[in-house]
ROSE-645400 format. One record per residue (C-alpha): residue number from 1; z, y, x. Coordinates in steps of 0.2 Angstrom, whole numbers, m for minus. Example, Ala and Ser with C-alpha at 12.3 -4.5 7.8 and 13.67 -1.06 7.14 Angstrom:
<rs>
- k | zz | yy | xx
- 1 | 39 | m22 | 62
- 2 | 36 | m5 | 68
</rs>
This chain:
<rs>
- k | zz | yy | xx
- 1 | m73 | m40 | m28
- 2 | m68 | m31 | m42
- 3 | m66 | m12 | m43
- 4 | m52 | m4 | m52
- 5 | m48 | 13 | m59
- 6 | m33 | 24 | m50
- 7 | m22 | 28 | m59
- 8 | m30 | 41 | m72
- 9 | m43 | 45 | m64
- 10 | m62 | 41 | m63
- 11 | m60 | 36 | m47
- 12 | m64 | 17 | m45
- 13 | m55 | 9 | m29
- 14 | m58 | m10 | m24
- 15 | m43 | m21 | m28
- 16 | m43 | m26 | m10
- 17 | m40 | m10 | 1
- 18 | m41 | m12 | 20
- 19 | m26 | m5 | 29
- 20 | m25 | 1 | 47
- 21 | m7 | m1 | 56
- 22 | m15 | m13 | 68
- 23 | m28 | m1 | 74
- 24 | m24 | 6 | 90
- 25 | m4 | 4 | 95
- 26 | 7 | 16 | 102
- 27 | 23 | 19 | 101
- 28 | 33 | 9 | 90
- 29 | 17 | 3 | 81
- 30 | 12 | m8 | 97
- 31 | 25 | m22 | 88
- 32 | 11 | m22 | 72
- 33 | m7 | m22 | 81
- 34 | m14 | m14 | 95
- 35 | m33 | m17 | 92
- 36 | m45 | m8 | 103
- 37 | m60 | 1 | 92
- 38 | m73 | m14 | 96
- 39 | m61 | m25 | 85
- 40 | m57 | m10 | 73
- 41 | m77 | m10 | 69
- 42 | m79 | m27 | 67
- 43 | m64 | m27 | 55
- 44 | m70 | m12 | 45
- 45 | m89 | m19 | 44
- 46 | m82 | m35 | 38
- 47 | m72 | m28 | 25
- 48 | m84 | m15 | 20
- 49 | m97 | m33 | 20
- 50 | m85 | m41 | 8
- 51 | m84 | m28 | m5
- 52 | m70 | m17 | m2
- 53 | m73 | 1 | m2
- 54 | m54 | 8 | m2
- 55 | m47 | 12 | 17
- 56 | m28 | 17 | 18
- 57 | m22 | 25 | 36
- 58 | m9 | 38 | 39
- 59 | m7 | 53 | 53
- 60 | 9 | 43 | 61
- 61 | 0 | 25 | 63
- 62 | m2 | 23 | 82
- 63 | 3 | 45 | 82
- 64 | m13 | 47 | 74
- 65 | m23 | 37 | 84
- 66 | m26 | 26 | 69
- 67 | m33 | 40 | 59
- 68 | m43 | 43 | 74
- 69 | m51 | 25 | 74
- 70 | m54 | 23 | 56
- 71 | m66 | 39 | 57
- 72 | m77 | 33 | 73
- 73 | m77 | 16 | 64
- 74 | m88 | 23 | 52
- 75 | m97 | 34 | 64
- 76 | m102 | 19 | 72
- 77 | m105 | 8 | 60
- 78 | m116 | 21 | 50
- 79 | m109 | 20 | 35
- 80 | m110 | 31 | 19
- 81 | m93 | 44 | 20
- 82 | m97 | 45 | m1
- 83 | m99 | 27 | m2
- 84 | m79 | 26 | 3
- 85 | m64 | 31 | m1
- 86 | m50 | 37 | 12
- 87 | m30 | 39 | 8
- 88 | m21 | 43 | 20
- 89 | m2 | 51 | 22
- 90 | 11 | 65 | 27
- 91 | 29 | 65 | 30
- 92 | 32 | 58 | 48
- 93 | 36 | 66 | 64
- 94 | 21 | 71 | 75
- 95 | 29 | 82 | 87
- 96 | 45 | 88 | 97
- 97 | 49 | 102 | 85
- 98 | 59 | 103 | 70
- 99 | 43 | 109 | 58
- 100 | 34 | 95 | 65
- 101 | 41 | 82 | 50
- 102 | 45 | 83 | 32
- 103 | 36 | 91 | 17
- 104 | 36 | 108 | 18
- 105 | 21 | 119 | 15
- 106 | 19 | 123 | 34
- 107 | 17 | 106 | 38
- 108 | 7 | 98 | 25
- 109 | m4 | 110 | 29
- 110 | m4 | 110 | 47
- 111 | m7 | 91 | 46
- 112 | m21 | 88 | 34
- 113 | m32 | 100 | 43
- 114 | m26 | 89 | 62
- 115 | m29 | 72 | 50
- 116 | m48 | 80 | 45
- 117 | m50 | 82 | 63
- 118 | m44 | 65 | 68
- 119 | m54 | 57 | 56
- 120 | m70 | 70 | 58
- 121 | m72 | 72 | 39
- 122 | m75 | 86 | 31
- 123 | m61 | 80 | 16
- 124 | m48 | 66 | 10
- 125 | m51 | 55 | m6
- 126 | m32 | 53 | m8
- 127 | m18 | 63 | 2
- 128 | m1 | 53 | 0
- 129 | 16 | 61 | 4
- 130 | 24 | 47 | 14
- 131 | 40 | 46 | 6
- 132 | 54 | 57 | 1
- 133 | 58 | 75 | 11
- 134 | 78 | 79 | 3
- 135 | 77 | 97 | 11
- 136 | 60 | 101 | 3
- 137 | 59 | 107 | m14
- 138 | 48 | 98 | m25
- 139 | 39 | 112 | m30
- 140 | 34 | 119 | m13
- 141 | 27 | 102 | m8
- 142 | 17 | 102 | m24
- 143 | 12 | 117 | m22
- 144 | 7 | 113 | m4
- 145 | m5 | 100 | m10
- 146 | m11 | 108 | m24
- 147 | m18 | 121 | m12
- 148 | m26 | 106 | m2
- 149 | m34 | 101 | m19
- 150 | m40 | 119 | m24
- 151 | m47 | 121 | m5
- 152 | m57 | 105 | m7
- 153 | m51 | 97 | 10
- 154 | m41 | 84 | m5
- 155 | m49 | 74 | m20
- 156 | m32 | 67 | m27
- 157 | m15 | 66 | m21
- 158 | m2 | 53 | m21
- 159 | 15 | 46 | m16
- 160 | 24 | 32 | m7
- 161 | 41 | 25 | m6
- 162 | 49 | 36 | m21
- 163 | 61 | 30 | m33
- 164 | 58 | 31 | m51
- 165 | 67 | 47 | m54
- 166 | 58 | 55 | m40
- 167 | 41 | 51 | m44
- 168 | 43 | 55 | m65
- 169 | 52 | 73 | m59
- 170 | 38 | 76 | m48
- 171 | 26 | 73 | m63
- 172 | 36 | 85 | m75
- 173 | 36 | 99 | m59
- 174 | 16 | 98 | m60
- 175 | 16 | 96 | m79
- 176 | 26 | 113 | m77
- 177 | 18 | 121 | m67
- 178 | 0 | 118 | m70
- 179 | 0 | 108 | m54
- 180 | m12 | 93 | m47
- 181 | m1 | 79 | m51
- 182 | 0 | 62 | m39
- 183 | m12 | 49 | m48
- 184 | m5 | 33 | m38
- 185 | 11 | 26 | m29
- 186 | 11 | 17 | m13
- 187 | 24 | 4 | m12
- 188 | 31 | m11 | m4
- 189 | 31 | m27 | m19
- 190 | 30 | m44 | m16
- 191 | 32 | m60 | m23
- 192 | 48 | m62 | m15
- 193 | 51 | m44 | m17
- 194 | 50 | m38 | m35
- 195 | 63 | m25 | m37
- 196 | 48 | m12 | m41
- 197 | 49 | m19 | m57
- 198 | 67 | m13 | m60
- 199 | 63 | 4 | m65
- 200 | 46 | 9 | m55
- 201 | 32 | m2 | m63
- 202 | 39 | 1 | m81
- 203 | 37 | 21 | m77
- 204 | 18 | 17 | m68
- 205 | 11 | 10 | m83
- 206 | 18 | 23 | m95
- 207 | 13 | 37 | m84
- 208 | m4 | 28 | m81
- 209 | m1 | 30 | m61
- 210 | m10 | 17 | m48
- 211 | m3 | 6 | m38
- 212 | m4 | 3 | m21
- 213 | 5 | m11 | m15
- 214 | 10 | m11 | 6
- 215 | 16 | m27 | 15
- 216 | 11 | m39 | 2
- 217 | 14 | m54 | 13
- 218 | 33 | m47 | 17
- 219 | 28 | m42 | 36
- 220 | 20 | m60 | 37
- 221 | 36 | m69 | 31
- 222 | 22 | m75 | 16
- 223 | 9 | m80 | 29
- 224 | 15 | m98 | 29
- 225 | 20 | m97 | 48
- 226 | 37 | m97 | 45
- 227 | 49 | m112 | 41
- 228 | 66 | m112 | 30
- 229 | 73 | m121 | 47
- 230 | 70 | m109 | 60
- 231 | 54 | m95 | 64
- 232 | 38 | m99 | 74
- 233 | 36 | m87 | 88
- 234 | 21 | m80 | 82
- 235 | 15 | m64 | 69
- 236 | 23 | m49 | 67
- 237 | 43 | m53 | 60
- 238 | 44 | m63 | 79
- 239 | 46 | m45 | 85
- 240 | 47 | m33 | 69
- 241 | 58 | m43 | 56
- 242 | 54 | m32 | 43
- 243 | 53 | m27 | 28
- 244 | 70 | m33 | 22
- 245 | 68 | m48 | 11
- 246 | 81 | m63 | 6
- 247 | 73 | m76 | 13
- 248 | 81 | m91 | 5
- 249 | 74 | m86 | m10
- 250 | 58 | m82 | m2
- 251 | 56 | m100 | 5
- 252 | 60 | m106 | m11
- 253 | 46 | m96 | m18
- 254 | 34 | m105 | m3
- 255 | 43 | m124 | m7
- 256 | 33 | m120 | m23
- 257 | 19 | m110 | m17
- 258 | 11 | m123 | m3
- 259 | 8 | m136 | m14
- 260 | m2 | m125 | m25
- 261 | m9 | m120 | m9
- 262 | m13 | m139 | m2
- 263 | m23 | m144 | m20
- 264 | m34 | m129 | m18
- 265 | m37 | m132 | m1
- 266 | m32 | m111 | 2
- 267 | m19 | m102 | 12
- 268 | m1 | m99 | 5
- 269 | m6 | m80 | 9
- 270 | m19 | m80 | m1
- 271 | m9 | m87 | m15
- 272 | 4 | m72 | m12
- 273 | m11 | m61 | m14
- 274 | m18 | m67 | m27
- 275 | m2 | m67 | m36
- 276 | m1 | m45 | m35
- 277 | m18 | m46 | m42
- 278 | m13 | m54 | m57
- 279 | 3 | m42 | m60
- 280 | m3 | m30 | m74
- 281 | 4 | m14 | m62
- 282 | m7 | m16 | m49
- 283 | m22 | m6 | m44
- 284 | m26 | m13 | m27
- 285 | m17 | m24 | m12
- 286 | m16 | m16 | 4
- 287 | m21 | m30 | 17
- 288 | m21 | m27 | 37
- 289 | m25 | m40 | 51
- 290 | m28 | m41 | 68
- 291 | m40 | m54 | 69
- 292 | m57 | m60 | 57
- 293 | m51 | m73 | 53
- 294 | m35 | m66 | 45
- 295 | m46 | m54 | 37
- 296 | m58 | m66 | 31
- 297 | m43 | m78 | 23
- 298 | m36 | m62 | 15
- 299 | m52 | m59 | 7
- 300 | m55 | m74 | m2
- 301 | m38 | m72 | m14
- 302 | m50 | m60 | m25
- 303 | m57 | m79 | m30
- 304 | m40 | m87 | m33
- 305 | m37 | m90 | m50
- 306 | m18 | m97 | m59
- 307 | m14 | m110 | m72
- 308 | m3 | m103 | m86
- 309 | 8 | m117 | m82
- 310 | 6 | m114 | m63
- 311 | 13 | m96 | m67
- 312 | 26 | m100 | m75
- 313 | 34 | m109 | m60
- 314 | 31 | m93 | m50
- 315 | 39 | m82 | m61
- 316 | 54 | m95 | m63
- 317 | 57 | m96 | m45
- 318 | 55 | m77 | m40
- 319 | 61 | m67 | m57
- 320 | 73 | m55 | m54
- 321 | 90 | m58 | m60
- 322 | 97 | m47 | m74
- 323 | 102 | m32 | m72
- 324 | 111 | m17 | m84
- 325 | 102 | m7 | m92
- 326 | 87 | m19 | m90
- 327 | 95 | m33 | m101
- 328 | 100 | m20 | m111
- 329 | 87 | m11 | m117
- 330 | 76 | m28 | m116
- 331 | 89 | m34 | m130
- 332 | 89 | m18 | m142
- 333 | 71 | m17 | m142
- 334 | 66 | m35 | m146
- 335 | 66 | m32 | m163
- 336 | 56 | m15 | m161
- 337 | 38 | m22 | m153
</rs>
C-alpha cells in the first residue's frame, strides 16, 4: 500500500480508502449493502490489516447509521483514532424540515456536531460538502466550515460532485477571504467514465487539489458480472443501475480488459482499479464491498502493474472524444510546452 499526499497538505492518505455505503441499510441505501456491524468490523479490520488507513462515510449513508457503524467499528476493534483518517460529508437531508438540508451555516453546523456524535469522536480529519447547495452562498458555507476548522472539531475540508467553475470559485472566495480552502474533491471517474478529465482534473493538478475517486467500478458495471448480451442478476446495477454510464463503450473497454485480466490470472476489477491508480490526478480509490472476499480482491489492484504497450490499448478504447475548447487549446499550445 502506498500512502499519498492530499492535495496540498502534509496529510498522507492510502491510495486505497475504505468507503462505507454498505454499512448498515436503510432507507434507499438498503439497494447498496445492508451489513450488520459484525461484518462492518471484519471489513474495517481487514482493510486496516491491508494497509489502508483512509475511511470515507457520510451523515446520509443508511441516515447516519453508517457514520454510526464506522465509529463502533474502531471502538471495537481498538484501534488508534490518530492512527486514521476520517472524511465524511454534509449536504443531504436528515430531517422533515426545510433547514434540515443544504449548506447553510445552520446546518453545517448542526450536522458536524450530530456526525461527532454518531461517530463518537472528538474531530473529523476531512469534512466534504456533498455537492452543490444553489441557494447557499459560497461564502457563507465557507465560512461555516471555516468556523469547524478554527473550533478544532475539523482538520481539512473538502468537496464533492462540483463542477470545475464551482470548485476554482470556491478556491478564489477562500483566497479572498482568508478562508480554509477545500484540499480535495470527491468524484465519480472511471475508466468507462472519464469526463472529469474535461475540465475538472486539469483544474485539480494546477490547484494542487486531491482526489478522491467514488464508484470506481461504475456501480459494479466493471466488476466483470455483467455481459454485453444481457445482466446477471446479481451486484448492485440488478436493482440500482446507477451511476449513468454508456455501456457499449464500457463492454468494449472490458472486451479488452479480461484478457489482460485472464494472463494475469487477476480480476477485471482489479484491473479497473488499478488503472485510477495509474492516472496522474488521483490521490486515492474509494473501494466499498459487502463481503471479504470482494474486499480482499479490491485490495490486491495496489500490486497490478501495466505494459506501456497494454496502456496504450486502454487509453485507445476509453479516450474521450474531442471536444471544443479541448482540442482547441490542446492545438494552440503544442508549440508552447
Amino acid at each position: 500500500m502506498k500512502y499519498n499526499l492530499l492535495g496540498n497538505t502534509g496529510l498522507k492518505v492510502s491510495e486505497l480508502c475504505l468507503g462505507t455505503m454498505t454499512f448498515g441499510g436503510r432507507g434507499m441505501w438498503t439497494n447498496i449493502g445492508t451489513l450488520p456491524q459484525k461484518q462492518v468490523n471484519e471489513l474495517v479490520k481487514q482493510s486496516v490489516d491491508g494497509g489502508i488507513n483512509f475511511i470515507d462515510t457520510a451523515n446520509v449513508y443508511s441516515e447516519g447509521l453508517s457514520e454510526q457503524m464506522t465509529g463502533q467499528a474502531i471502538r471495537d476493534l481498538g484501534l488508534n483514532r490518530s492512527d486514521l483518517v476520517i472524511a465524511t460529508k454534509v449536504r443531504g437531508q436528515m430531517g422533515p424540515g426545510p433547514n434540515d438540508v443544504g449548506l447553510s451555516r445552520k446546518h453545517i453546523m448542526q450536522q458536524a456536531d450530530e456526525s461527532l456524535k454518531r461517530l463518537n469522536m472528538d474531530y473529523i480529519d476531512l469534512y466534504q460538502i456533498h455537492g452543490f447547495d444553489p441557494v447557499t452562498p459560497f461564502e457563507e458555507t465557507l465560512g461555516a466550515l471555516d468556523s469547524l476548522v478554527q473550533s478544532g472539531k475539523v482538520r481539512y475540508i473538502g468537496c464533492s460532485n462540483l463542477a470545475a467553475w464551482q470548485i476554482m470559485k470556491a478556491l478564489g472566495i477562500s483566497a479572498q477571504e482568508h478562508l480554509s480552502k477545500f484540499v480535495s474533491l470527491q468524484a465519480y471517474y472511471t475508466i468507462a467514465g472519464r469526463d472529469l478529465e474535461r475540465e475538472v482534473v486539469p483544474l485539480l493538478l494546477d490547484q494542487k487539489l486531491g482526489l478522491m475517486v467514488w464508484s470506481p467500478l461504475a456501480g459494479g458495471l466493471l466488476s466483470g458480472k455483467y455481459e454485453r448480451e444481457g445482466k446477471s442478476g446479481e451486484g448492485r446495477r440488478a436493482n440500482f443501475d446507477f451511476p449513468p454510464v454508456n455501456k457499449e463503450k464500457a463492454f468494449d473497454i472490458l472486451d479488452v480488459m479480461r484478457p489482460m485480466a485472464e494472463a494475469r490470472n487477476v480480476s477485471v476489477a482489479q484491473l479497473a482499479l488499478a488503472w485510477l491508480l495509474h492516472q496522474p490526478a488521483v490521490t486515492t480509490v474509494i473501494i466499498g464491498a459487502n463481503t471479504t472476499n470482494q474486499l480482499a480482491d479490491n485490495l490486491n489492484s495496489v500490486d497490478v502493474q501495466f505494459t506501456a504497450e497494454e496502456l496504450e490499448k486502454l487509453e485507445e478504447v476509453s479516450k474521450l472524444a474531442p471536444e471544443y475548447p479541448g482540442w482547441m487549446i490542446e492545438r494552440q499550445g503544442a508549440g508552447r510546452k
